[in-house]
PyMOL Python script that loads the backbone (N, CA, C, O; Angstrom):
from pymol import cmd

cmd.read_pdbstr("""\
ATOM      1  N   UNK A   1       0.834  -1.184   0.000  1.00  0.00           N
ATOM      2  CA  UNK A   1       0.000   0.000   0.000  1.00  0.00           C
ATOM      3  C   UNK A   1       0.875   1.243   0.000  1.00  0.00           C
ATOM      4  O   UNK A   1       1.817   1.270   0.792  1.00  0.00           O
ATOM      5  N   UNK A   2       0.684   2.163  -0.720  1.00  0.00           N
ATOM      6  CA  UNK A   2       1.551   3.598  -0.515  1.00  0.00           C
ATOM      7  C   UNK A   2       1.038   4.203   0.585  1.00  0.00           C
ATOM      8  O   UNK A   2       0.276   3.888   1.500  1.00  0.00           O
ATOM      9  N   UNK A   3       1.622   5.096   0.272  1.00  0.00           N
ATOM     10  CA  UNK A   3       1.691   5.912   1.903  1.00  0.00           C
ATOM     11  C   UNK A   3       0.060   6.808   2.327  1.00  0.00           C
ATOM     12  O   UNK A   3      -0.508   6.879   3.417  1.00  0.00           O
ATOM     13  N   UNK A   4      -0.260   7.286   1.231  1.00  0.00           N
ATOM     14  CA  UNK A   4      -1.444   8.050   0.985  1.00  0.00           C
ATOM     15  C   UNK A   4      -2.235   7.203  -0.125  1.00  0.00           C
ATOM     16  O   UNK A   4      -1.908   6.786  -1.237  1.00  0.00           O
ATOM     17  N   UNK A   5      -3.527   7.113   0.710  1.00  0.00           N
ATOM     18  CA  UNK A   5      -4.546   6.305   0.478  1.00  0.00           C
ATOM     19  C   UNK A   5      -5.317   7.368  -0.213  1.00  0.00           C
ATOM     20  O   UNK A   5      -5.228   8.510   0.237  1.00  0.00           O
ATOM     21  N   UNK A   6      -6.177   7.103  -1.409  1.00  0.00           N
ATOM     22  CA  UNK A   6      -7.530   7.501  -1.439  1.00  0.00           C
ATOM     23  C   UNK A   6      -8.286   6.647  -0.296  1.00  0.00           C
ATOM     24  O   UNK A   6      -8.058   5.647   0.383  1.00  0.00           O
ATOM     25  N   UNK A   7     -10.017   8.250  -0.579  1.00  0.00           N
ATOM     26  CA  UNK A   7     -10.730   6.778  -0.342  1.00  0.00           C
ATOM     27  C   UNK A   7     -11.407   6.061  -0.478  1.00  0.00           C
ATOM     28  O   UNK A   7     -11.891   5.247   0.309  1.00  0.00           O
ATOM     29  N   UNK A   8     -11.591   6.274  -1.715  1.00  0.00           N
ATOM     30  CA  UNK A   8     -11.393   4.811  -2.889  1.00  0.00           C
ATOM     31  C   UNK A   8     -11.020   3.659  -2.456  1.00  0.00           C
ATOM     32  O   UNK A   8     -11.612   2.607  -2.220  1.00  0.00           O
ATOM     33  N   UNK A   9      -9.959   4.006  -2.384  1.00  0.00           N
ATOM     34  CA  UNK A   9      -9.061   2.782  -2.120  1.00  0.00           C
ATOM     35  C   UNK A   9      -9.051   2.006  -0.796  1.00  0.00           C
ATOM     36  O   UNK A   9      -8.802   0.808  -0.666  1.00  0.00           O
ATOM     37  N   UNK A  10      -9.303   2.716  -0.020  1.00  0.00           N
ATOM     38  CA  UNK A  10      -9.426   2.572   1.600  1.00  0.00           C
ATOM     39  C   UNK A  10     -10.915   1.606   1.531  1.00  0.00           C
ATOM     40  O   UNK A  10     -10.957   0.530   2.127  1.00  0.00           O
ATOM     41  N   UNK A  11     -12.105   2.124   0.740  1.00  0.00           N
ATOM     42  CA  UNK A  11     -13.105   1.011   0.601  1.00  0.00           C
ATOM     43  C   UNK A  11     -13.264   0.292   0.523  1.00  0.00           C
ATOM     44  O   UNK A  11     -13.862  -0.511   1.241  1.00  0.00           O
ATOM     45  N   UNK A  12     -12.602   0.197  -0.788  1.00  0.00           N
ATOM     46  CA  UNK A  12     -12.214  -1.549  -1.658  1.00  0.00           C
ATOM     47  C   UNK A  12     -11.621  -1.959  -0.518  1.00  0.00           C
ATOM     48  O   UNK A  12     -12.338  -2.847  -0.057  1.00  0.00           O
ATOM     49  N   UNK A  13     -10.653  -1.771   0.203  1.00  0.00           N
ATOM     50  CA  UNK A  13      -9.994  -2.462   1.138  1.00  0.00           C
ATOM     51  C   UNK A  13     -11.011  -3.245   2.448  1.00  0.00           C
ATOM     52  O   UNK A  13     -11.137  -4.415   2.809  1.00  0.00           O
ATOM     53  N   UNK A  14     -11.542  -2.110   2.845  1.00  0.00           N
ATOM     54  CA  UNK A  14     -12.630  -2.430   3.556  1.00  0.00           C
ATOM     55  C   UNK A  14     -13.364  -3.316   3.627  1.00  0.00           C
ATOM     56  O   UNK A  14     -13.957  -3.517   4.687  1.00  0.00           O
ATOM     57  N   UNK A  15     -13.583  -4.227   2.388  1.00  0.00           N
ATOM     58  CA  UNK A  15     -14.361  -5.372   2.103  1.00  0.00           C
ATOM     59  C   UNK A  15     -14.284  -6.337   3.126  1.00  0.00           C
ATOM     60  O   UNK A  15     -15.197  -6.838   3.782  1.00  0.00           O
ATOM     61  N   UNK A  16     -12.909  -6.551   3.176  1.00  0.00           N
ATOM     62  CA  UNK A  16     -12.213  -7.846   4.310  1.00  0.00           C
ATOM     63  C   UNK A  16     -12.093  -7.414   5.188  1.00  0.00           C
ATOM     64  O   UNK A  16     -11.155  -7.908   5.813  1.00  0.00           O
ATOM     65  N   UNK A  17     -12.686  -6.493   5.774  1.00  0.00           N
ATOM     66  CA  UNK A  17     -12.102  -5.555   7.615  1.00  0.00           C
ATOM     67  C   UNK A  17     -12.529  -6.746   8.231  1.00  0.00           C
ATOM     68  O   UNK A  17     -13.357  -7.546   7.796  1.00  0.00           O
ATOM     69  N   UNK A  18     -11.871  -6.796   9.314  1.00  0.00           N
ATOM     70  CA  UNK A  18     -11.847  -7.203  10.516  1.00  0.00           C
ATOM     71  C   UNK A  18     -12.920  -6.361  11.293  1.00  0.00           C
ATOM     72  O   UNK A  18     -12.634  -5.170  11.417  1.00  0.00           O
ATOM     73  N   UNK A  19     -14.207  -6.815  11.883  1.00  0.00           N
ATOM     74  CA  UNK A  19     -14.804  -6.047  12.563  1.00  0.00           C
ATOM     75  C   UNK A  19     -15.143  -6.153  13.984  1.00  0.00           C
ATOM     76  O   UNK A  19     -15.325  -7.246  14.520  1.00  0.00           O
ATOM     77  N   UNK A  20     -15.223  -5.141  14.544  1.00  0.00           N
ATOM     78  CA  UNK A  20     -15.384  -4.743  16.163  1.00  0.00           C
ATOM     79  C   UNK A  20     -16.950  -4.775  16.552  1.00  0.00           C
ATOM     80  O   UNK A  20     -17.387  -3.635  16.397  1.00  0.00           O
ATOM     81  N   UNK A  21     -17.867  -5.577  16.959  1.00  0.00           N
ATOM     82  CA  UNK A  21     -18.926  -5.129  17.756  1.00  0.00           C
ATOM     83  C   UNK A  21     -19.082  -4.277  19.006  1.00  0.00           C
ATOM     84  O   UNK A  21     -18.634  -4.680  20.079  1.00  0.00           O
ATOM     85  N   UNK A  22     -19.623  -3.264  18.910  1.00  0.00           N
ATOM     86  CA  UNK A  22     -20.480  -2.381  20.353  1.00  0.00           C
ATOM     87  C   UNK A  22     -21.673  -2.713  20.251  1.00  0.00           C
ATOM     88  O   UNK A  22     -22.399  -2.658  19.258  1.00  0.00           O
ATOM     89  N   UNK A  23     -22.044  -3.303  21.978  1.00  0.00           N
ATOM     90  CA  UNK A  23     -23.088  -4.431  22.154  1.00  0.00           C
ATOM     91  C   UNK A  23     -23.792  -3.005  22.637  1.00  0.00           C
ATOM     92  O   UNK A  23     -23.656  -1.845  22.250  1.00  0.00           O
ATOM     93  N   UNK A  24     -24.769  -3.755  23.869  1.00  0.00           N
ATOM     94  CA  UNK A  24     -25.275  -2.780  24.934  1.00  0.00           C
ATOM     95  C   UNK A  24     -24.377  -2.665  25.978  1.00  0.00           C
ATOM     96  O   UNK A  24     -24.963  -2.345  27.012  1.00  0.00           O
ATOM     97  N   UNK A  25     -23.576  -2.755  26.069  1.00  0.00           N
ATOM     98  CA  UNK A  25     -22.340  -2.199  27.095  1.00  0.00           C
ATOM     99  C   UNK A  25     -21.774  -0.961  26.511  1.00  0.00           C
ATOM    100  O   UNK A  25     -21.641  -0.039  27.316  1.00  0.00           O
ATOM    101  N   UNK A  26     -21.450  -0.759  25.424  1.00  0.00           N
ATOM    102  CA  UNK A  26     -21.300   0.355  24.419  1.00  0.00           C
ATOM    103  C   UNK A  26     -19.898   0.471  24.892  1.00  0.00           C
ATOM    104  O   UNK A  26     -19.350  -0.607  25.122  1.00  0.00           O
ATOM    105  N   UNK A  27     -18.997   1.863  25.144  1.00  0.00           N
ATOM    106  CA  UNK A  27     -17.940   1.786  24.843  1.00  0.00           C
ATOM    107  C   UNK A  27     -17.338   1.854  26.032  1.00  0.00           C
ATOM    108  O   UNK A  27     -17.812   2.700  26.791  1.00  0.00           O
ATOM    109  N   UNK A  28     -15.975   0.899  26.631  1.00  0.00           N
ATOM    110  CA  UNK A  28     -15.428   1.381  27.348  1.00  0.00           C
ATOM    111  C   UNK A  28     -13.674   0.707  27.142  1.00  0.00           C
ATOM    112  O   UNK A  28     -13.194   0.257  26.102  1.00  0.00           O
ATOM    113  N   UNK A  29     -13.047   0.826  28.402  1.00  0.00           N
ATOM    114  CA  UNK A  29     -11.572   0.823  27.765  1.00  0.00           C
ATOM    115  C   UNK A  29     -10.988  -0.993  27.268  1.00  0.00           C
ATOM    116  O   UNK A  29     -10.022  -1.298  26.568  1.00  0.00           O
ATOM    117  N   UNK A  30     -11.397  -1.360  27.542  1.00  0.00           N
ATOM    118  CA  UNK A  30     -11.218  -2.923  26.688  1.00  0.00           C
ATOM    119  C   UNK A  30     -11.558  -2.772  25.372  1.00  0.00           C
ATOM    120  O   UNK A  30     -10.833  -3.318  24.540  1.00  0.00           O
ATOM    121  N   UNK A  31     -12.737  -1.993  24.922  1.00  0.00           N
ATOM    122  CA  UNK A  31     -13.444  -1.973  23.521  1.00  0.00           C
ATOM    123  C   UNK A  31     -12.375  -1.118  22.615  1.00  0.00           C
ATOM    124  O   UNK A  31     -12.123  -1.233  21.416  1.00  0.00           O
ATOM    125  N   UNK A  32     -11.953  -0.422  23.374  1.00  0.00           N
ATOM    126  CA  UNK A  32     -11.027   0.933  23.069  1.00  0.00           C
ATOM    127  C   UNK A  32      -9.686   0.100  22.808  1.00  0.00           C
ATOM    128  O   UNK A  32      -9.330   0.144  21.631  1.00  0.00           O
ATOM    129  N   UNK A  33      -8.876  -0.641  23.649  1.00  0.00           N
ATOM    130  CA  UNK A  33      -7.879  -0.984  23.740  1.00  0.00           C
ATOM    131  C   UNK A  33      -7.838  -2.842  22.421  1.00  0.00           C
ATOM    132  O   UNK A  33      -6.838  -3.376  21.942  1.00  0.00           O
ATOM    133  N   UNK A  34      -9.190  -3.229  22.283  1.00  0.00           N
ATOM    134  CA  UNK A  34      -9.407  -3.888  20.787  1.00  0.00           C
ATOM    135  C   UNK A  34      -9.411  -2.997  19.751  1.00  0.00           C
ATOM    136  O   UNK A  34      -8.835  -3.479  18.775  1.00  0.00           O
ATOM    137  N   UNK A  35      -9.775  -2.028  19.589  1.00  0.00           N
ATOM    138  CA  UNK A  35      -9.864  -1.396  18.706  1.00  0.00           C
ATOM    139  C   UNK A  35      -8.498  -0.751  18.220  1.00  0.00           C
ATOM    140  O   UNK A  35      -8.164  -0.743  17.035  1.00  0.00           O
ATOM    141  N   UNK A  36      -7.646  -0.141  19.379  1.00  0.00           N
ATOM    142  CA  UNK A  36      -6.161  -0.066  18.845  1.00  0.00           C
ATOM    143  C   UNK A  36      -5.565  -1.024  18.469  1.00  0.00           C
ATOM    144  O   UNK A  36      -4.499  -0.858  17.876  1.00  0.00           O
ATOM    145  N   UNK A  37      -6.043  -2.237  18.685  1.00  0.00           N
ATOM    146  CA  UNK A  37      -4.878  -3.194  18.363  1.00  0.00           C
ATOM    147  C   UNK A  37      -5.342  -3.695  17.092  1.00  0.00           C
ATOM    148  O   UNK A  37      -4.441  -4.010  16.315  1.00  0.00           O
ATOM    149  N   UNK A  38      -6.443  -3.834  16.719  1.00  0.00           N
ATOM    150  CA  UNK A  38      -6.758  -3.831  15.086  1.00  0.00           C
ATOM    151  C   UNK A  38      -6.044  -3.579  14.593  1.00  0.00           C
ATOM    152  O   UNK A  38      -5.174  -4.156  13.941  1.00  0.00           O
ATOM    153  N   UNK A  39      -6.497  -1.809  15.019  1.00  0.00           N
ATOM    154  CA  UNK A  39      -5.805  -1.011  13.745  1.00  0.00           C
ATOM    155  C   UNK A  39      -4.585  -1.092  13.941  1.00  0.00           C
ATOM    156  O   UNK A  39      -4.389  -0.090  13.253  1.00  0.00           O
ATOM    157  N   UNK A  40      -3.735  -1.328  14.205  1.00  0.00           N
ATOM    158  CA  UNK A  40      -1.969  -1.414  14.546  1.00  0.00           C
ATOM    159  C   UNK A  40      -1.940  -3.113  13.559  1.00  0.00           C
ATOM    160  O   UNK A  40      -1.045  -3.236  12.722  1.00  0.00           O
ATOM    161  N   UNK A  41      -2.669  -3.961  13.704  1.00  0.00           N
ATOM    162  CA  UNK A  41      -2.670  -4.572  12.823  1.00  0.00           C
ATOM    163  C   UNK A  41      -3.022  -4.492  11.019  1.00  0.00           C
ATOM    164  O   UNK A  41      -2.492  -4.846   9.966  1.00  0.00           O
ATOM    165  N   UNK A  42      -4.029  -3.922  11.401  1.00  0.00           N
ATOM    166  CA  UNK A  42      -5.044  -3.906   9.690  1.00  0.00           C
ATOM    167  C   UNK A  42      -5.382  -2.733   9.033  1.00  0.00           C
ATOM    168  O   UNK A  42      -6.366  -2.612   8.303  1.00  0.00           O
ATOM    169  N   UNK A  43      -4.483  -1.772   9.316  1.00  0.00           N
ATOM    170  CA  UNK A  43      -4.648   0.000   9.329  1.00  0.00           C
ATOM    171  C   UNK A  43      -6.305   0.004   8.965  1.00  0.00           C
ATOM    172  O   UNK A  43      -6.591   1.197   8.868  1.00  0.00           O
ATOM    173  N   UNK A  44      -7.501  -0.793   8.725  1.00  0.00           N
ATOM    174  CA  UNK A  44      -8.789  -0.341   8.490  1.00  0.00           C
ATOM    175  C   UNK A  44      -9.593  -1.591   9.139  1.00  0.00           C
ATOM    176  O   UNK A  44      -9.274  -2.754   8.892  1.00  0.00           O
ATOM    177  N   UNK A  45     -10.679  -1.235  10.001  1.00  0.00           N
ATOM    178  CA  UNK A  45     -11.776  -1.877  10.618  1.00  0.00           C
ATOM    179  C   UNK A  45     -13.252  -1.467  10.628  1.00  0.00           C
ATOM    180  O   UNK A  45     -13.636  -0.332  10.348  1.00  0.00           O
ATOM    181  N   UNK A  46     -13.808  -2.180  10.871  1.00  0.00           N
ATOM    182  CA  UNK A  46     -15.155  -1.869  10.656  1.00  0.00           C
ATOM    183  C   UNK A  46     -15.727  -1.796  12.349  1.00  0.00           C
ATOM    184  O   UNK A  46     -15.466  -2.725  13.115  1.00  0.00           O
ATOM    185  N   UNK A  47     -16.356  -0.840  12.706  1.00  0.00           N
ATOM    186  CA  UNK A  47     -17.485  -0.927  14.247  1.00  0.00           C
ATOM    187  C   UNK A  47     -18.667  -1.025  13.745  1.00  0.00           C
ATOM    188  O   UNK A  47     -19.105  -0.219  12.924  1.00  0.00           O
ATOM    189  N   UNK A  48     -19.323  -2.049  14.197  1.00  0.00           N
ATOM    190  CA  UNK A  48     -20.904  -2.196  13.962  1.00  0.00           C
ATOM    191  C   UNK A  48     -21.726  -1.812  15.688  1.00  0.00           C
ATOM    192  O   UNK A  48     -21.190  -1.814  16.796  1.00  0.00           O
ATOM    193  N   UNK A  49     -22.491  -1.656  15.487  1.00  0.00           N
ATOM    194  CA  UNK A  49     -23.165  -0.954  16.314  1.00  0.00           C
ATOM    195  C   UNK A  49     -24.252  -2.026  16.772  1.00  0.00           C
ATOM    196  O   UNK A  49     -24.572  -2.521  15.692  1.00  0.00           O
ATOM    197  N   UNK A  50     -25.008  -2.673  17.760  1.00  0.00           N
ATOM    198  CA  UNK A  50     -26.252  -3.584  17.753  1.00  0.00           C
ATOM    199  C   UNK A  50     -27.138  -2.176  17.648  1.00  0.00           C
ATOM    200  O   UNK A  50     -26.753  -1.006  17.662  1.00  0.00           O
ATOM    201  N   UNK A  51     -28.750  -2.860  17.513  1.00  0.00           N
ATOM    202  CA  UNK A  51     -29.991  -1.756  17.046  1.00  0.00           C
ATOM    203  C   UNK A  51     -29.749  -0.873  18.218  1.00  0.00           C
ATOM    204  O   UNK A  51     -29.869   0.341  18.052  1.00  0.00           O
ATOM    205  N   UNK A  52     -29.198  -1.665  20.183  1.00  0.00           N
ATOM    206  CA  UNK A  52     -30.063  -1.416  21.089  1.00  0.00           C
ATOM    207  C   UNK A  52     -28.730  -0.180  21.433  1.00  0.00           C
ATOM    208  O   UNK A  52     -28.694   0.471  22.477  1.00  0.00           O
ATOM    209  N   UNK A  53     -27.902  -0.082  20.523  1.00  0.00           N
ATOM    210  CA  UNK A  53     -26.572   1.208  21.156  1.00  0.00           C
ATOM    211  C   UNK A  53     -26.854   2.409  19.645  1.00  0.00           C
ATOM    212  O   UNK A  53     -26.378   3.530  19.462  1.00  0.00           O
ATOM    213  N   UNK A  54     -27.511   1.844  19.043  1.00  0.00           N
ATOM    214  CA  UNK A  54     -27.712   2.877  17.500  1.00  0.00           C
ATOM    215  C   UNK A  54     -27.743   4.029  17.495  1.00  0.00           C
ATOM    216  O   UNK A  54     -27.020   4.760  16.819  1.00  0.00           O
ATOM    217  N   UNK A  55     -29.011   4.518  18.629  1.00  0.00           N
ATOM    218  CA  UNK A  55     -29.207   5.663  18.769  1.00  0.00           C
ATOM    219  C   UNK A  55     -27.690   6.420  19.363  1.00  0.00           C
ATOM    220  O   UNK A  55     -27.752   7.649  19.329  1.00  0.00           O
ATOM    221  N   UNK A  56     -26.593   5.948  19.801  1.00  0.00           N
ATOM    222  CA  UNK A  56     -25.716   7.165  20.535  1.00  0.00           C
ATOM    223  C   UNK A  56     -24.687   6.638  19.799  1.00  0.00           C
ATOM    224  O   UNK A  56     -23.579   6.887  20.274  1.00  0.00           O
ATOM    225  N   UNK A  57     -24.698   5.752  18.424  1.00  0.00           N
ATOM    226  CA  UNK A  57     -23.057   5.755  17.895  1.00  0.00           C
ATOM    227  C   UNK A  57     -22.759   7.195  17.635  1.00  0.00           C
ATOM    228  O   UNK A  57     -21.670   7.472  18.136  1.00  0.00           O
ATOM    229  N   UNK A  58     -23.284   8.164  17.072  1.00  0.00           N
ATOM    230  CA  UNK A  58     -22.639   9.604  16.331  1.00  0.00           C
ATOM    231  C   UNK A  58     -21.733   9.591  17.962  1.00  0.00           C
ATOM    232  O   UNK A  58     -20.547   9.298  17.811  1.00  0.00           O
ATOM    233  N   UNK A  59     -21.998   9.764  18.896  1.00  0.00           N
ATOM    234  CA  UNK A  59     -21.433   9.874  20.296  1.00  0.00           C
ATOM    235  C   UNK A  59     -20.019   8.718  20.368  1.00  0.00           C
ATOM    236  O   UNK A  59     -18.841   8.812  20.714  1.00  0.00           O
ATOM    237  N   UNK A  60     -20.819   7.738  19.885  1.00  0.00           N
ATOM    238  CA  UNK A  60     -19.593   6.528  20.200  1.00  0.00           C
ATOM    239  C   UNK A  60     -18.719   6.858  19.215  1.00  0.00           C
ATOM    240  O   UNK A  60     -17.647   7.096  19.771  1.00  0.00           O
ATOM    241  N   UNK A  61     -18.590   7.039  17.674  1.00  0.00           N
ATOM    242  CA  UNK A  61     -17.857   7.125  16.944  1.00  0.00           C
ATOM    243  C   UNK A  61     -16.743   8.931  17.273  1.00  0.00           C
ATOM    244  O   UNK A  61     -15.637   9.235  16.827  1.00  0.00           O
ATOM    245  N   UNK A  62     -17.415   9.492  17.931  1.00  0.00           N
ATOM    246  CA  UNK A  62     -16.438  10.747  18.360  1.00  0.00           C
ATOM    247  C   UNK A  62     -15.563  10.272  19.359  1.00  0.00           C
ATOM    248  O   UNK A  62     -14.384  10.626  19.349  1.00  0.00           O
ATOM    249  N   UNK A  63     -16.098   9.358  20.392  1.00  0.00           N
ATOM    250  CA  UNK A  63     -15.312   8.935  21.283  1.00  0.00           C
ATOM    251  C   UNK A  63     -14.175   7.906  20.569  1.00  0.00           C
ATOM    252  O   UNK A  63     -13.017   8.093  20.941  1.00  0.00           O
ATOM    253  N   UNK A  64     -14.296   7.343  20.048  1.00  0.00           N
ATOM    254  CA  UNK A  64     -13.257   6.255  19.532  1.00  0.00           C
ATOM    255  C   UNK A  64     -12.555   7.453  18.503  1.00  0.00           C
ATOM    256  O   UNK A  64     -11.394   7.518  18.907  1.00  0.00           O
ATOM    257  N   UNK A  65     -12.653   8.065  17.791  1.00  0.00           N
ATOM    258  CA  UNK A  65     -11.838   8.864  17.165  1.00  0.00           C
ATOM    259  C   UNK A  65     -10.723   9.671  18.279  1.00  0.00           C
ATOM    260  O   UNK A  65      -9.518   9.549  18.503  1.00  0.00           O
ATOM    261  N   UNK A  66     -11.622  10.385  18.725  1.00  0.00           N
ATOM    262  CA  UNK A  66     -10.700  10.770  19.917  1.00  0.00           C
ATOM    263  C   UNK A  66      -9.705  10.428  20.668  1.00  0.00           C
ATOM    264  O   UNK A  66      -8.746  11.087  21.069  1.00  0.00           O
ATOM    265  N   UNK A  67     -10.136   8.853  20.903  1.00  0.00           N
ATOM    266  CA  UNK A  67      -8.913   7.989  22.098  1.00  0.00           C
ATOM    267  C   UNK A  67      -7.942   7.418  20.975  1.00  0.00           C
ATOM    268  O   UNK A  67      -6.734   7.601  21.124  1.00  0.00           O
ATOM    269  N   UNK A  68      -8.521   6.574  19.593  1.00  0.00           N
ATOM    270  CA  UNK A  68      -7.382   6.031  18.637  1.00  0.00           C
ATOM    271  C   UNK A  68      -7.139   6.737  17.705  1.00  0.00           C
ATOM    272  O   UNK A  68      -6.696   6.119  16.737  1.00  0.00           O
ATOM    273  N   UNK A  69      -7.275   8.127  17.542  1.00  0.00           N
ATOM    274  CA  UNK A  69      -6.861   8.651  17.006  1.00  0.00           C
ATOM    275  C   UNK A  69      -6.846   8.314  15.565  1.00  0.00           C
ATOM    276  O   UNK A  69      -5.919   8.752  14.882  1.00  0.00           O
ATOM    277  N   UNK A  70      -7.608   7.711  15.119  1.00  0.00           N
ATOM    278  CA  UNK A  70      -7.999   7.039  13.897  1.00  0.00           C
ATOM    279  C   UNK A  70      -8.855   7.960  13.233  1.00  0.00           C
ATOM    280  O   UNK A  70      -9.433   8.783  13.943  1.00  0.00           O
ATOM    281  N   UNK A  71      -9.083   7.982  11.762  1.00  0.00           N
ATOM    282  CA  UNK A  71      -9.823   8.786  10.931  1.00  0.00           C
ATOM    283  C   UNK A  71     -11.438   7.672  10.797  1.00  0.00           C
ATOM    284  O   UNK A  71     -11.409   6.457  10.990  1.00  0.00           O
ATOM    285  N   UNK A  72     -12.710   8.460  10.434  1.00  0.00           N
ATOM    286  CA  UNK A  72     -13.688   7.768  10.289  1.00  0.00           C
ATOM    287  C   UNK A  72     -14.062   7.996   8.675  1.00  0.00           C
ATOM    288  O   UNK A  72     -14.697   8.968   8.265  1.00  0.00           O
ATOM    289  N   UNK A  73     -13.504   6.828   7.770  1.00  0.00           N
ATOM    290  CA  UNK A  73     -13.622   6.753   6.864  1.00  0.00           C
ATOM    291  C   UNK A  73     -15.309   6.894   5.705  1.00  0.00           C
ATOM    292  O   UNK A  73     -15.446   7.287   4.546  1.00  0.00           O
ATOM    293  N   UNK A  74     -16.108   6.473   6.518  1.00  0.00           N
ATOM    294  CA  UNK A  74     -17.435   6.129   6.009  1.00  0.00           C
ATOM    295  C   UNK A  74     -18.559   5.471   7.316  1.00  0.00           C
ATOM    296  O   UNK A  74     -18.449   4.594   8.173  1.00  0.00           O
ATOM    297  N   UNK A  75     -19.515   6.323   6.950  1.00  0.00           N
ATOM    298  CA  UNK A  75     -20.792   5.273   8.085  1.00  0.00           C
ATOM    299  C   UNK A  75     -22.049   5.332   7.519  1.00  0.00           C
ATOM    300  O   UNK A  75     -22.659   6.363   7.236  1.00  0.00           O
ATOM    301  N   UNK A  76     -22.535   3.828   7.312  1.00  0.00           N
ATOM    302  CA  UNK A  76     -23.221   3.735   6.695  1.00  0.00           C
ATOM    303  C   UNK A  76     -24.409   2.878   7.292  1.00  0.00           C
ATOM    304  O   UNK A  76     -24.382   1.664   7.094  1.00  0.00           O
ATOM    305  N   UNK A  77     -25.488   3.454   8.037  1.00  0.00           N
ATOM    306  CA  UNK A  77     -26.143   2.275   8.685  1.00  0.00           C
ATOM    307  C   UNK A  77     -25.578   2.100  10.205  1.00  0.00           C
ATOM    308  O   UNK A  77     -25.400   3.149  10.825  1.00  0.00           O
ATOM    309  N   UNK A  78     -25.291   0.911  10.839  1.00  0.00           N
ATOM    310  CA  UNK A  78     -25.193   1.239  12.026  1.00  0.00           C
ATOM    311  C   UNK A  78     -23.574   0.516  11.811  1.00  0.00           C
ATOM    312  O   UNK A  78     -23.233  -0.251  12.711  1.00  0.00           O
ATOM    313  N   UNK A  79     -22.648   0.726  10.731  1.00  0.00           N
ATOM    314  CA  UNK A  79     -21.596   0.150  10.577  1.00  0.00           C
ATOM    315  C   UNK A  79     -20.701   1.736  10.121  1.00  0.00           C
ATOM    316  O   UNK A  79     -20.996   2.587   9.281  1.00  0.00           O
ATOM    317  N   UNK A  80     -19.323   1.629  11.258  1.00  0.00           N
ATOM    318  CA  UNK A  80     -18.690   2.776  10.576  1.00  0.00           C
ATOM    319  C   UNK A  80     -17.105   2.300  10.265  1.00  0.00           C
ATOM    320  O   UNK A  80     -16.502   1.496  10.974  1.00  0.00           O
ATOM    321  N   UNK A  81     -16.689   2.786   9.373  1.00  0.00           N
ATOM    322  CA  UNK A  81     -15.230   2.288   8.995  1.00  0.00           C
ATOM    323  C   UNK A  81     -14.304   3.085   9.315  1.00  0.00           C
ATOM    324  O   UNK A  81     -14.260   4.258   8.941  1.00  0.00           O
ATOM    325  N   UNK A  82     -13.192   2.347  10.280  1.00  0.00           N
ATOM    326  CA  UNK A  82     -12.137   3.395  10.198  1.00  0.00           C
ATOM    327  C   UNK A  82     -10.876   3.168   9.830  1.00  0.00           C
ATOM    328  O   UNK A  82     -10.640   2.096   9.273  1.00  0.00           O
ATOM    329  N   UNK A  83     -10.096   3.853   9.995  1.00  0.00           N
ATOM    330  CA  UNK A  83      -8.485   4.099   9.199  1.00  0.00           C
ATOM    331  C   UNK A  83      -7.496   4.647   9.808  1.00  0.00           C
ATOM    332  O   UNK A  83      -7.629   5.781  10.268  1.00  0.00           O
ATOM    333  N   UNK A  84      -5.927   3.723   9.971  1.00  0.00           N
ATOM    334  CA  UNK A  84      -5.430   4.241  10.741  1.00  0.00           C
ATOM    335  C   UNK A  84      -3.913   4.087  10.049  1.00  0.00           C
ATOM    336  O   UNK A  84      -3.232   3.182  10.532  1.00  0.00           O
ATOM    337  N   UNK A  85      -3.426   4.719   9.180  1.00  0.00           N
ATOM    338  CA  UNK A  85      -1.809   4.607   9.068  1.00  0.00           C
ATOM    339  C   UNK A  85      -0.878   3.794   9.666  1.00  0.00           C
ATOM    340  O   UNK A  85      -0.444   4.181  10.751  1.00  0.00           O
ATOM    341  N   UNK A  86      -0.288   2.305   9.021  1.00  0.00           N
ATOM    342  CA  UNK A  86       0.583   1.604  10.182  1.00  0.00           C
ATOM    343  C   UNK A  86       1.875   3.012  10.019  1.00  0.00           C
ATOM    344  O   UNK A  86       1.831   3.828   9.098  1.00  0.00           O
ATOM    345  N   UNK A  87       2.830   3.018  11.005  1.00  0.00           N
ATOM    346  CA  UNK A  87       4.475   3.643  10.910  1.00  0.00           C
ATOM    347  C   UNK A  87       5.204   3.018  10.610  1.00  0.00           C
ATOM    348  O   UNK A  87       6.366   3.418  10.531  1.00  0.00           O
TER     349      UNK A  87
END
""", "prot")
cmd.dss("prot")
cmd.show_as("cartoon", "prot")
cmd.util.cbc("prot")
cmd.orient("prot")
């Protein structure tokens, strides 16, 4: 992969993410601390959301941006994709 992604390209990739569920427990630092280690693996993952946390992902997805410092590529439904540069 080059260094700078479209994101285009970041989509197509997306196909095969590895994805993270937020149940009804919703987010806390275990969910947080899977979620870095994804992305340190797979620079792109998918968070799906269950129906019963739906209503407060816009909330959950600021919070996980915030702590992994990861970009939010696309959200579509109760599934959001993100992206994270390996070094």
């Amino acid at each position: 992969m080059s260094k700078v992604q479209s994101r285009k390209e970041i989509m197509r990739n997306s196909l095969n993410a590895i994805e993270v569920n937020i149940g009804k427990n919703g987010i806390n630092d275990n969910v947080i601390e899977e979620i870095q280690r994804q992305l340190k693996d797979n620079e792109i993952i998918k968070v799906r959301f269950t129906r019963t946390v739906a209503f407060a992902k816009d909330e959950f997805i600021e919070e996980i941006e915030a702590k992994t410092k990861a970009q939010i590529v696309d959200v579509r439904g109760n599934v959001a994709v993100l992206y994270k540069r390996k070094r």
